[in-house]
C-alpha positions, 0 to 999 in steps of 0.5 A, spaced: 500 500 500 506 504 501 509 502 496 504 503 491 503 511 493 511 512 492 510 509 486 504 515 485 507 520 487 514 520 484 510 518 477 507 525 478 514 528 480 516 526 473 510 529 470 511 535 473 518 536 471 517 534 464 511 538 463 514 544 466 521 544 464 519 547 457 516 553 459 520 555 465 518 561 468 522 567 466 525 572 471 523 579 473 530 581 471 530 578 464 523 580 463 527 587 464 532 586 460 527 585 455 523 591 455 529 595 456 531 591 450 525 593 446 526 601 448 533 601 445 531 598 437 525 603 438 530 608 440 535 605 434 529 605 428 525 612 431 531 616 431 534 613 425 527 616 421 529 623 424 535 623 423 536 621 416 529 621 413 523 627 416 519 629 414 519 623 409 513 618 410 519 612 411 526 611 412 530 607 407 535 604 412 540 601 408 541 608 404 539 612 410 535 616 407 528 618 407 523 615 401 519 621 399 513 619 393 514 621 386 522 622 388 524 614 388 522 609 383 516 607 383 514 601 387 507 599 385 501 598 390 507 599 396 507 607 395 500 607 395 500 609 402 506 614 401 502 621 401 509 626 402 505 627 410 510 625 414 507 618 415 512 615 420 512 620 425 504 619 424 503 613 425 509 613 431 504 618 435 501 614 440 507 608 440 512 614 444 506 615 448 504 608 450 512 606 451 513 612 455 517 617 451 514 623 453 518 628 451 519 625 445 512 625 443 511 632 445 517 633 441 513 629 435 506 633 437 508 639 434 513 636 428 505 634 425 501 640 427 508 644 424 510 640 418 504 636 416 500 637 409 495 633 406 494 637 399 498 633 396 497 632 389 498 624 390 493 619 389 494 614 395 490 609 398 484 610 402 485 603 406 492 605 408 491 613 409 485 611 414 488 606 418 496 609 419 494 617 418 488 618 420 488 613 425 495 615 428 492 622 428 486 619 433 491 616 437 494 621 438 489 626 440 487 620 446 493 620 448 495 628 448 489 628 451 489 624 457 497 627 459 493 633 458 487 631 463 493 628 467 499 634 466 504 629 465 505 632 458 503 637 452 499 642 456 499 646 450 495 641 447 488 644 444 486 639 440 491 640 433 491 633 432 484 632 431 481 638 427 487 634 423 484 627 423 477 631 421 482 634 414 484 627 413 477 624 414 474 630 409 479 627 404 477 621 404 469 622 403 470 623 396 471 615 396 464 614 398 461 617 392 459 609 389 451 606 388 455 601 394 456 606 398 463 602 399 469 606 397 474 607 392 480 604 394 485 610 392 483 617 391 487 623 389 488 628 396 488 634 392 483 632 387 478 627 390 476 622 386 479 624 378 476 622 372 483 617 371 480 614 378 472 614 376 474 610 370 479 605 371 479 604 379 473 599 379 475 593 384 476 594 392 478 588 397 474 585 403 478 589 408 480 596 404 471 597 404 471 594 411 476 597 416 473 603 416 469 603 421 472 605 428 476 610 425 471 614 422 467 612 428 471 615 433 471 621 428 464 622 427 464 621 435 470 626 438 467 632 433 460 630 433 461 629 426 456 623 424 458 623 417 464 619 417 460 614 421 454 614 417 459 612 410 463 607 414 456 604 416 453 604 410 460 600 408 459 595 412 452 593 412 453 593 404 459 588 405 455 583 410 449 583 406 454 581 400 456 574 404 455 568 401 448 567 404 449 560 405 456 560 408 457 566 411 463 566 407 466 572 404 470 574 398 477 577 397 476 583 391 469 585 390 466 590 385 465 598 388 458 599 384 455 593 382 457 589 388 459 582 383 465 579 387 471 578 383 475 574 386 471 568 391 476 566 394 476 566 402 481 566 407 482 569 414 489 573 410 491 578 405 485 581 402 480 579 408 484 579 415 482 586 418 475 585 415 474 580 421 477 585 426 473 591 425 466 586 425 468 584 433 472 590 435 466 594 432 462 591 438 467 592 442 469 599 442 461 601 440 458 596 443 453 595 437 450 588 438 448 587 431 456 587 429 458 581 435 452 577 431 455 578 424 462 576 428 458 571 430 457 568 424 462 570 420 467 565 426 462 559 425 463 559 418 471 560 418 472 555 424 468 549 419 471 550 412 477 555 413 481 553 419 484 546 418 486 544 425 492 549 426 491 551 419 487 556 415 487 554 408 483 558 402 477 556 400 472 558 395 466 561 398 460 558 394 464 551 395 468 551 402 469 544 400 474 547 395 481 549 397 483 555 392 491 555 393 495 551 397 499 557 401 497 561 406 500 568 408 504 571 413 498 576 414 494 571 418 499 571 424 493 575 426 487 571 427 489 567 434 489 574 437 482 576 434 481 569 437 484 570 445 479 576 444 472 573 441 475 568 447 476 561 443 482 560 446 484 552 444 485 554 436 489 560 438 495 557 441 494 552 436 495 556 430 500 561 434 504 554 436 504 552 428 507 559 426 512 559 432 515 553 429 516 557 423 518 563 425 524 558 428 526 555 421 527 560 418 528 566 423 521 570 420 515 568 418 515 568 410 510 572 407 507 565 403 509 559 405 505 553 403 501 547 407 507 542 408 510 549 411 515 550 406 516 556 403 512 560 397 514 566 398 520 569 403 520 576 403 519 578 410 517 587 412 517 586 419 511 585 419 507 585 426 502 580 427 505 574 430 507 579 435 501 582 436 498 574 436 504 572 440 502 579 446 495 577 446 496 570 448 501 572 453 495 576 456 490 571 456 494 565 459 500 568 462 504 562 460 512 564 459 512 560 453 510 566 449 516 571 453 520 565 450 517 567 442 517 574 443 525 573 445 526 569 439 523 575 435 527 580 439 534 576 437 532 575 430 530 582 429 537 585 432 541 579 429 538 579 422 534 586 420 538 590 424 543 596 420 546 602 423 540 606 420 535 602 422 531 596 421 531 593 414 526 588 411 528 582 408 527 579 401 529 572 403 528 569 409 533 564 407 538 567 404 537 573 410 539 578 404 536 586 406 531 591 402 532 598 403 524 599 407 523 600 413 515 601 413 511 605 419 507 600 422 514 597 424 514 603 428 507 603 430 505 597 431 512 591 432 516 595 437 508 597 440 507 591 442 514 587 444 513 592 449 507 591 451 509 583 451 516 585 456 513 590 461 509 591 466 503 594 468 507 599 473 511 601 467 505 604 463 503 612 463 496 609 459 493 603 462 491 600 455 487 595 458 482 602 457 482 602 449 482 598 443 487 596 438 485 599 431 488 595 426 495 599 426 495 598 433 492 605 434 489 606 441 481 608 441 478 610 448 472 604 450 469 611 453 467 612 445 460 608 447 457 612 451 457 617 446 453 613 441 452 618 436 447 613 432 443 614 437 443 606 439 445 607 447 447 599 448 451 597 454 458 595 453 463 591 454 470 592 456 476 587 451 475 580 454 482 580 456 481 587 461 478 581 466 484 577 465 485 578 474 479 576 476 480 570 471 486 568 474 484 570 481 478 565 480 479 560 475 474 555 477 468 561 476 462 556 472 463 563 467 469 561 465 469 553 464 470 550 457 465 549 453 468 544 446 466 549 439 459 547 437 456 550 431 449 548 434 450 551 440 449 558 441 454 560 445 456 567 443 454 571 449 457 566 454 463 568 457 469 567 453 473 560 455 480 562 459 481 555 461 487 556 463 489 551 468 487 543 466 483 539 471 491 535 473 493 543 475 498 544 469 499 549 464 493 548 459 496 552 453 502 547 453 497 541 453 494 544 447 501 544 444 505 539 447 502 533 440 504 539 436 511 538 438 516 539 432 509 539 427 514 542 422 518 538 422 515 532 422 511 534 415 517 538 411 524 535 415 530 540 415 536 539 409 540 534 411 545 535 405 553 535 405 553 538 397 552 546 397 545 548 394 545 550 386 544 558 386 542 562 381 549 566 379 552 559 377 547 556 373 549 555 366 543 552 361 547 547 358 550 544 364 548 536 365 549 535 373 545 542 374 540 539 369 540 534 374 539 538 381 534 543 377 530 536 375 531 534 382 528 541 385 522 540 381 524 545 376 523 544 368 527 548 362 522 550 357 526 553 351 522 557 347 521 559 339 525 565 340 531 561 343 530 563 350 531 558 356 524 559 361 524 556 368 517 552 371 517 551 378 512 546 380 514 544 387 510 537 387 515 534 382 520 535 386 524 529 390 523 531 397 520 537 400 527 540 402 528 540 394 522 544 393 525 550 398 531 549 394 527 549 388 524 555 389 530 559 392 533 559 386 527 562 383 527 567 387 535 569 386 533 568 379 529 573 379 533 578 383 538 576 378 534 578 372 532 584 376 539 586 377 542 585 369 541 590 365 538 589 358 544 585 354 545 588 347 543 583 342 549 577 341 553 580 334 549 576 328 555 570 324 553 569 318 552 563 312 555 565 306 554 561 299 560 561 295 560 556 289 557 556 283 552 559 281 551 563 287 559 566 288 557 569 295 552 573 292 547 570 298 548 570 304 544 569 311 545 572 318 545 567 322 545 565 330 552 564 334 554 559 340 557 561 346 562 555 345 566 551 340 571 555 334 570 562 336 569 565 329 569 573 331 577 572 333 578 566 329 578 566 321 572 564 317 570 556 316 569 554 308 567 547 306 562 543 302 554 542 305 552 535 308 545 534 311 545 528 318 541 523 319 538 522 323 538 530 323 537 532 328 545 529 331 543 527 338 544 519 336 549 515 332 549 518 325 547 513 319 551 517 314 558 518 318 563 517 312 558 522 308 560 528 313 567 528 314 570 535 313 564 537 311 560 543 314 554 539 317 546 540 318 542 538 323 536 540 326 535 543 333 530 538 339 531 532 343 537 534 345 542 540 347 545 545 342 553 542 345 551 535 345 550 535 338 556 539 337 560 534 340 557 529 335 558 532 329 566 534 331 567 527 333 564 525 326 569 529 323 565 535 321 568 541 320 562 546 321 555 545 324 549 549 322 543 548 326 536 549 323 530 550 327 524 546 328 519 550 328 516 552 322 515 558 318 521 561 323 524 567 320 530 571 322 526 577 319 521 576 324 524 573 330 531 575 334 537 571 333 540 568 340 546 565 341 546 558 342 548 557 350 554 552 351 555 547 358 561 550 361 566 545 358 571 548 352 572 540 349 569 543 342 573 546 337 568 547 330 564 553 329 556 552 331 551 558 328 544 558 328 538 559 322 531 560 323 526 555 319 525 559 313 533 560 312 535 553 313 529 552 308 532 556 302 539 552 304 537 545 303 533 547 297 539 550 294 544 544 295 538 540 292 539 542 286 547 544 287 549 537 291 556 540 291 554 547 295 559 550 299 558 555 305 563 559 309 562 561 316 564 568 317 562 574 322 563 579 316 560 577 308 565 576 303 566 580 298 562 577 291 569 579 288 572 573 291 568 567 289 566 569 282 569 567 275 573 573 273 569 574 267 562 577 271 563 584 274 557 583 279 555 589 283 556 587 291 550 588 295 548 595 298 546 594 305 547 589 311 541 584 312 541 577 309 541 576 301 534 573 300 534 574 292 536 569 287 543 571 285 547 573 278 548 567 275 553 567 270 556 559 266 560 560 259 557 553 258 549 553 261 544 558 261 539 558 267 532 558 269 530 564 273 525 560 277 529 554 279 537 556 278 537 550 273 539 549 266 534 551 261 533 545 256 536 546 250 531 548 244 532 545 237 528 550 234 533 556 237 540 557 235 546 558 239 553 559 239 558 553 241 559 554 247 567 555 245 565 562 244 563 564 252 563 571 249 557 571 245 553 568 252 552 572 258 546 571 262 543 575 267 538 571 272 534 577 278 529 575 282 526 579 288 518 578 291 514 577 297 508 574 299 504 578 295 509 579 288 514 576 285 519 579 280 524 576 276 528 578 271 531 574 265 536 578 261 539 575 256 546 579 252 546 573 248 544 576 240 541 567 239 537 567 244 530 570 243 526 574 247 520 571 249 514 573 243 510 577 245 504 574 240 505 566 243 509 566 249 508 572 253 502 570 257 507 569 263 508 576 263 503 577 267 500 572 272 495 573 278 494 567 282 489 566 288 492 564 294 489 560 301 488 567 304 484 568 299 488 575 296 492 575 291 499 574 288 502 578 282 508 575 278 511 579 273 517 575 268 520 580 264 525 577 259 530 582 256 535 581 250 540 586 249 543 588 242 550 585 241 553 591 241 551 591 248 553 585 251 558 583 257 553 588 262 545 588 264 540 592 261 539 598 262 533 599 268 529 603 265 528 599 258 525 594 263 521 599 267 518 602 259 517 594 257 513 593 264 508 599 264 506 598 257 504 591 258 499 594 264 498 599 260 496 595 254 493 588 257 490 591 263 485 596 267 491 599 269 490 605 266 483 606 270 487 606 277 486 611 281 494 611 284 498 610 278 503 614 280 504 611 288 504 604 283 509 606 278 514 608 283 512 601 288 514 597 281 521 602 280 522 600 287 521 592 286 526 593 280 531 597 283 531 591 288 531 585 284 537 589 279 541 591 284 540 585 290 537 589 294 535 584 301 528 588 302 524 594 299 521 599 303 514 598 306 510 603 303 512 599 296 511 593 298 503 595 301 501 600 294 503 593 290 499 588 294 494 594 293 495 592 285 495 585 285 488 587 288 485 592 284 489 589 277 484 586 272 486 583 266 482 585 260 486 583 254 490 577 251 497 578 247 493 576 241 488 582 242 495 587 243 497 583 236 490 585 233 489 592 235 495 593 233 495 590 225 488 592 225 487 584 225 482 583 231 480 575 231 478 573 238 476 566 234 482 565 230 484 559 233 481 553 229 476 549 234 478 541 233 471 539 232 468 538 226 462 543 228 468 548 229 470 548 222 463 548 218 461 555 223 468 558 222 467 563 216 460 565 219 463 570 223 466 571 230 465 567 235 465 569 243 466 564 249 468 564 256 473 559 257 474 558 265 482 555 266 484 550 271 484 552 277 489 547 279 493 542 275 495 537 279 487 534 280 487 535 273 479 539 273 477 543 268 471 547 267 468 550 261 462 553 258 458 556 253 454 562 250 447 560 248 442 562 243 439 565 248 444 569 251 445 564 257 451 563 260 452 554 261 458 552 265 459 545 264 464 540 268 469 536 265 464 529 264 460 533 262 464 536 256 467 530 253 460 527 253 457 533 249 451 534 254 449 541 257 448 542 265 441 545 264 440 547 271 437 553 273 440 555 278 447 555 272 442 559 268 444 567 268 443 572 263 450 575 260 449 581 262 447 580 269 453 575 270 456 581 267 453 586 273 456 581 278 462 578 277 465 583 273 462 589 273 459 592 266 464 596 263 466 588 260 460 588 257 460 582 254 454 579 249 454 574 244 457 576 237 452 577 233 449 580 238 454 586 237 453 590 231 445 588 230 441 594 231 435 590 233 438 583 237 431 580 238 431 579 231 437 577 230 436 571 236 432 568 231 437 568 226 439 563 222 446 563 226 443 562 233 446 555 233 452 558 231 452 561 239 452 555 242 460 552 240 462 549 245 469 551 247 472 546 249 478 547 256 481 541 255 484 545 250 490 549 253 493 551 247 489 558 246 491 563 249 484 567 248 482 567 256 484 571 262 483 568 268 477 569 273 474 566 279 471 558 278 466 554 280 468 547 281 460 546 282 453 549 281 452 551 289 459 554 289 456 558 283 450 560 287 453 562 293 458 566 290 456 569 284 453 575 288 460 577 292 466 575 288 471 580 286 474 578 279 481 575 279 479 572 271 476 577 265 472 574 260 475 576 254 471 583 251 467 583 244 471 585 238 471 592 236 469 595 230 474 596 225 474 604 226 475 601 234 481 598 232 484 602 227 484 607 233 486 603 238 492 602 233 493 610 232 493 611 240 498 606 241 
């Protein structure tokens, strides 16, 4: 039995010790210390502000100097809170009153009310001007108005601060003015709200709307003013009554005139904290119950679908069920002190407990980190919440554990963020690297409440248990209700904390026993739960933390790795081992079209959840490191010159350089023949290894990096490597050319360069037919003079850029098409010098174009070679095709023959220019075109480029062409220049094979319609006829050899109603006998009317009687389209008269 009670009690001796060990109390003496502690950094940071930064709104602590707004650059939304109003020394107001600097806040009292201005023309944040000026002010005034009462300080005092605030609050009311009655979330403090403001600032979060209320209240209540209460109410009721009715959930961002939610996310965080804040503190510093019953409601739906064990995690407010990211933000630090106010004291030191262990991996609280607690986001501002937290939990239980956290704190602040200027925010909580921002609120509210932490309530001129905390920590009177200017008297209570003695005095008190959470239960209006002893008598917050102990750690393990983590200055792009540590990382390289390397971080695909951390430091070095680089200068473009017949150098491309192998910029050019891998892409063994040796080889860009196909090609035996990309219709027009980035190895001793798609297309084309090809690769173009035969004196291009035109091509023995570079077929029907005599043979190929234009100029000095006849062979010159897009291309070929007087030299440009406009004159409604002018100088500009190699032409040329090629119909054959210029106008003066065709062929002329193929590789061909009775039949292919007719009416169509629609009636094309007959009713019932009806047929491609326009492969694409298409063929006009001719013939 003895021996049993032994046993019993040293058991709970052993409890007892190892409970608590761990939260040791702290002596008197080193709580002093701590708060003396504390008094130095506030001195440190307060009077770092003053000496190098007021009147600016902030000190920058690592410049030591102040931020003023508009004179640094901008920062985006963090400067919307900078006003040029002295913003530090504001918001410090009631922080050197609460600490006990008496002196030093009489001193600030009359800085503000001497130097403080808020007429500045500057646009800031109403959220951020309403809680540090305004509310700063407030405190202020309380604060100088109690050591005025009490003579302990600022007996002068006379309201300044106040009628100050009022300004501020003035200010600000012009925000209000919305259908919501939720205001603008920046306003102009000169101006209001501008026009610029009305018309983009449409959006507003949660809390910007939200935390309104007790400023404005206290307002409206120290002056007697009520319109600043009135317009924060109307907010607030307007919020609850947007909540999702059946959650109670509220989202983050929310439209200021129509009330639509932009963002339904929904959280406890950034965009949302203070809202929850202001609803229950409204009750408690005006005592409105309305506000507590919407807190209420507000916390039930929060601790259902937000608060996951020690977790807040985002949720979607119309399905809670749905998280909406996985990350939570530091701004949450908060909630466990709003939750020691609403008395809910359980999931308090729970969440507080999960943020410690944070706070004691990294030293900080990041401003994101995510739900395995590994970080998202490392920047730290000194933000003050886990502080405010940390103080607020202090109060309600008393337990030293939060003295330890805030010690932490302290030696984290002094160890890592403190400067010789101040305190400076960190970018990264990991790497510890400073930011040049101190923000006010590290003033305001930081140090304000490590102070109250540390210090006893001897120690405070001002017994805060008195007043509320406002958002910024800025201390309003709780007296305010009983000057309850909504005319609502209702009783109020005091901070749930202010009964704190009472509490510990009397701990079993059946007002403060727990009772377990329950949605169902309407406790509310109970007293709040301060369990602070368990039934066993221990520490009841250590209990609720004891099972979290080392959460953190247990769900993301601290790195334990001997290698040094990859960092961002090291990286190089090709490197296999850094590859490897990326991939590990859960990071993947994305190349994009233009060349350029894009990192992806997905923190899931990485090994272990310490890599993911790695993974993300380095993409936050990465993106410092970006930030810090200035814009590099494009890389100095290599080039590819062909070199062998038939270019002789004449062509060549800028192409892309590599950042390893043979240096071409300091090294000699590399020439060599051209060899294609296979597999071209040259990531694996070639098939063709013995065809590339001492070659310069091309491959393909994919599948593996730039170097390893270099090593490839080098370890073939090539030369030389160029890499063509993958990516169709590339240019080097178009996109940036980049420099191919090596791994850090310096094995590969060839050169390497890069081409775009289109360029590489032009290469492999031209060693197709010339499989002898060679290339350089050079940084500078060789002159032409160095590769051309000593026979040829070809004009170096004029310029830089790539050479996209077809080159000067000269042989003593062949002559070459100007389309395809290759040899014209010999005709037996031309004579022509033996190819012993070079002399009397010189041939000049010219080509230039784009999409819509081709041009190409044959020029043969050779007296046996003929230029093209004009009456058979020069339906080429002019050539209008259709293409995908539906526009139009137009193709000119010119052939020239120089007198043999001439020879051994090009033509003269302007005979060309002559020869060209007297076929648009001739053939064409050019002379109808209202932009003659524009277009004569547009084709003198294609001529000019084409004669003289011109890489581009201007754009105005090229758009008055495209224009052309639009506009340009054709309107008469060669033949019919020939005839009018004989006097001889025969439209039908080729024989018809058919017998029909020959009995009817002295019966006068005939007229037809012939539609030309549209596409010669399917062989369709179309035809139609002119009936007796004026009816235009279109006849398919089976249909013609058979003889028969289409006869449907929806193909029947007068001649002239075609004509109206599709061509336009200056053709005014009829049936010939129609013509010269004064009464052609009379004339339809001639004997000739069968004569009408001869069937051209298309299979025939001999004649050239026929311009091309639009065909109809079937009577439906007829119908559909016969209202709105444009002509791009012409029916052949009818024959003029003699007299018509003749003076046509004159006029030529």
């Amino acid at each position: 039995m003895d021996s049993n009670r032994v046993s019993e009690i040293v058991v709970v001796l052993v409890v007892v010790v190892v409970i608590f060990d761990s939260t040791v109390a702290m002596t008197p003496y080193e709580k002093r210390e701590l708060k003396n502690q504390v008094l130095e950094m506030f001195d440190h940071a307060y009077k770092s502000y003053m000496n190098y930064a007021f009147p600016a709104d902030e000190l920058m602590p690592l410049s030591c100097k102040g931020r003023f707004r508009g004179t640094h650059p901008n920062r985006g939304d963090v400067d919307d809170s900078l006003g040029n109003f002295t913003l530090s020394l504001i918001d410090s107001l009631d922080s050197l009153a609460i600490l006990g600097k008496l002196e030093d806040f009489e001193q600030a009292v009359q800085l503000v009310i001497a130097n403080t201005k808020f007429d500045a023309d500057a646009i800031v944040s109403v959220f951020e001007t309403n809680i540090r000026v305004l509310g700063g002010l407030l405190g202020g005034h309380v604060a100088a108005t109690s050591f005025k009462r009490r003579k302990k300080a600022v007996e002068w005092y006379d309201g300044e601060l106040l009628e100050m605030a009022r300004e501020v609050g003035l200010r600000l009311l012009p925000a209000f003015n919305t259908t919501t009655g939720m205001p603008y979330p920046r306003i102009n403090l000169k101006h209001g709200i501008t026009t610029y403001l009305s018309a983009n600032v449409k959006d507003t979060c949660t809390a910007c709307a939200g935390t309104m209320i007790l400023e404005f209240a206290a307002l409206s209540r120290l002056t007697g003013d009520p319109q600043f209460e009135e317009k924060a109410r109307k907010a607030m009721d307007y919020l609850w009554h947007q909540r999702h009715r059946s959650t109670d959930l509220m989202g983050t961002v929310i439209n200021i005139h129509n009330g639509d939610w932009i963002r339904r996310e929904s959280g406890v965080g950034a965009g949302i904290d203070s809202y929850y804040e202001y609803v229950l503190k409204a009750y408690i510093l005006l005592g409105d119950e309305s506000y507590l019953d919407r807190f209420n409601k507000h916390y039930t739906a929060v601790m259902k679908y937000i608060s996951q064990g020690p977790l807040l995690v985002d949720v979607h407010m119309h399905k809670p069920q749905s998280p909406s990211k996985n990350f939570m933000d530091a701004l949450l630090a908060f909630w466990p002190g709003l939750q020691v106010l609403k008395g809910d004291l359980d999931p308090a030191v729970e969440t507080h407990e999960m943020l410690y262990q944070i706070v004691q991996r990294h030293n900080f609280l990041p401003e994101a980190f995510t739900t395995d607690f590994r970080i998202h986001w490392g920047h730290h501002p000194l933000r003050p919440e886990f502080v405010e937290s940390t103080y607020f939990l202090y109060k309600a239980t008393g337990d030293p554990y939060y003295l330890e956290a805030g010690k932490k704190v302290i030696e984290n602040l002094n160890e890592h963020a403190r400067v010789p200027c101040g305190f400076a925010a960190l970018k990264d909580v990991t790497s510890g690297t400073h930011e040049d921002q101190m923000d006010s609120y590290v003033l305001a509210e930081t140090f304000k409440y490590l102070y109250l932490l540390f210090s006893e309530k001897s120690d405070h001129v001002l017994d805060v248990d008195d007043y509320v905390f406002t958002t910024e920590a800025h201390i309003l009177p709780l007296s305010l209700s009983v000057f309850n200017s909504s005319q609502v008297q209702l009783k109020i209570d005091r901070e749930a904390y202010g009964k704190l003695k009472d509490i510990q005095s009397n701990p079993t008190t059946d007002c403060y026993k727990s009772t377990p959470f329950d949605e169902e239960i309407d406790d509310h209006n109970t007293c709040p739960n301060f369990h602070i002893k368990s039934a066993g008598g221990s520490n009841f917050a250590h209990d609720l933390r004891h099972p979290m102990k080392d959460l953190v750690n247990r769900v993301s393990p601290k790195p334990n790795r001997n290698s040094q983590r990859l960092k961002a200055v090291e990286f190089i792009a090709g490197n296999k081992e850094q590859l490897e540590q990326l991939n590990q990382m859960g990071i993947r390289i994305a190349t994009m079209s233009d060349g350029r390397v894009q990192l992806l971080h997905t923190a899931s695909e990485a090994a272990t959840p310490e890599d993911a951390e790695d993974g993300m430091r380095f993409m936050q070095e990465m993106i410092e490191l970006s930030k810090k680089q200035k814009p590099e200068a494009q890389h100095d473009p290599m080039y590819v010159q062909m070199v062998s017949q038939p270019y002789y150098g004449s062509v060549y491309y800028k192409a892309g350089p590599a950042q390893f192998g043979y240096d071409l910029k300091a090294l000699p050019p590399v020439q060599g023949k051209l060899g294609v891998a296979d597999p071209i892409k040259a990531c694996t063994a070639f098939n063709n290894i013995d065809d590339l040796g001492g070659k310069i080889v091309i491959i393909e860009r994919g599948d593996c990096m730039f170097v390893d196909k270099a090593r490839n090609l080098m370890h073939a035996g090539a030369i030389g490597g160029i890499v063509l990309d993958h990516n169709e219709g590339t240019s080097g027009e178009v996109q940036a050319l980049f420099a191919m980035s090596g791994d850090g190895r310096e094995d590969i001793t060839i050169p390497m360069v890069f081409l775009f798609h289109k360029e590489g297309h032009d290469i492999l084309t031209a060693l197709q037919t010339f499989p002898d090809l060679q290339v350089l690769l050079t940084k500078l173009p060789k002159s032409q003079d160095s590769f051309s035969p000593a026979e040829i004196n070809v004009k170096r291009p004029e310029g830089p850029g790539s050479i996209t035109v077809t080159p000067n091509v000269y042989d003593p023995t062949h002559q070459y098409d100007a389309d395809t570079g290759q040899p014209v077929p010999s005709d037996p029907s031309i004579k022509t010098d033996s190819p012993d005599s070079p002399d009397d043979q010189h041939i000049f190929s010219i080509k230039t174009g784009s999409k819509k234009i081709h041009m190409k100029v044959h020029v043969s000095t050779s007296p046996n070679e003929p230029t093209i006849d004009s009456k058979e062979r020069d339906d080429g010159v002019l050539q209008l095709d259709i293409l995908p897009d539906g526009s139009k291309q137009l193709t000119f070929n010119l052939n020239q023959k120089k007198s043999s007087d001439e020879k051994k030299s090009k033509p003269q440009l302007n005979q060309i220019y002559v020869d060209l406009v007297q076929i648009l004159q001739e053939r064409t409604n050019f002379p109808k075109l209202s932009d003659q002018p524009e277009y004569l100088i547009a084709i003198a500009r294609f001529l000019e480029s084409a004669y003289f190699n011109f890489a581009h032409v201007d754009s105005k040329a090229t758009e008055m062409i495209e224009k052309l090629a639009a506009e340009l119909i054709f309107q008469k054959t060669a033949r019919d220049i020939e005839a009018i210029r004989t006097g001889k106008y025969d439209l039908d003066k080729k024989n018809l094979e058919d017998s029909e065709s020959q009995d009817n062929s002295d019966k006068g002329e005939k007229s037809y319609v012939k539609l030309v193929p549209p596409d010669e590789e399917s062989g369709k061909k179309h035809g139609a006829i002119v009936d007796e009775n004026g009816v235009l039949k279109i006849l398919d292919d089976n249909l013609v050899k058979n003889g028969k007719l289409i006869n449907d009416p929806l193909l029947k169509k007068t001649i002239d109603e075609f004509v109206e629609s599709v061509l336009g009636k200056e053709l005014n094309l009829q049936p010939a006998n129609q013509v010269s007959q004064e009464n052609p009713s009379e004339q339809s019932q001639s004997e000739e009317k069968s004569e009408m009806a001869q069937i051209f047929n298309p299979l025939n491609d001999n004649s050239n009687d026929n311009i091309v326009v639009n065909e109809y492969s079937n009577k439906d694409n007829y119908a559909d389209n016969k209202a709105d298409s444009s002509p791009t063929e012409n029916y052949t006009r009818n024959p003029p008269s003699s007299q018509e001719a003749e003076n046509k013939k004159d006029e030529l």
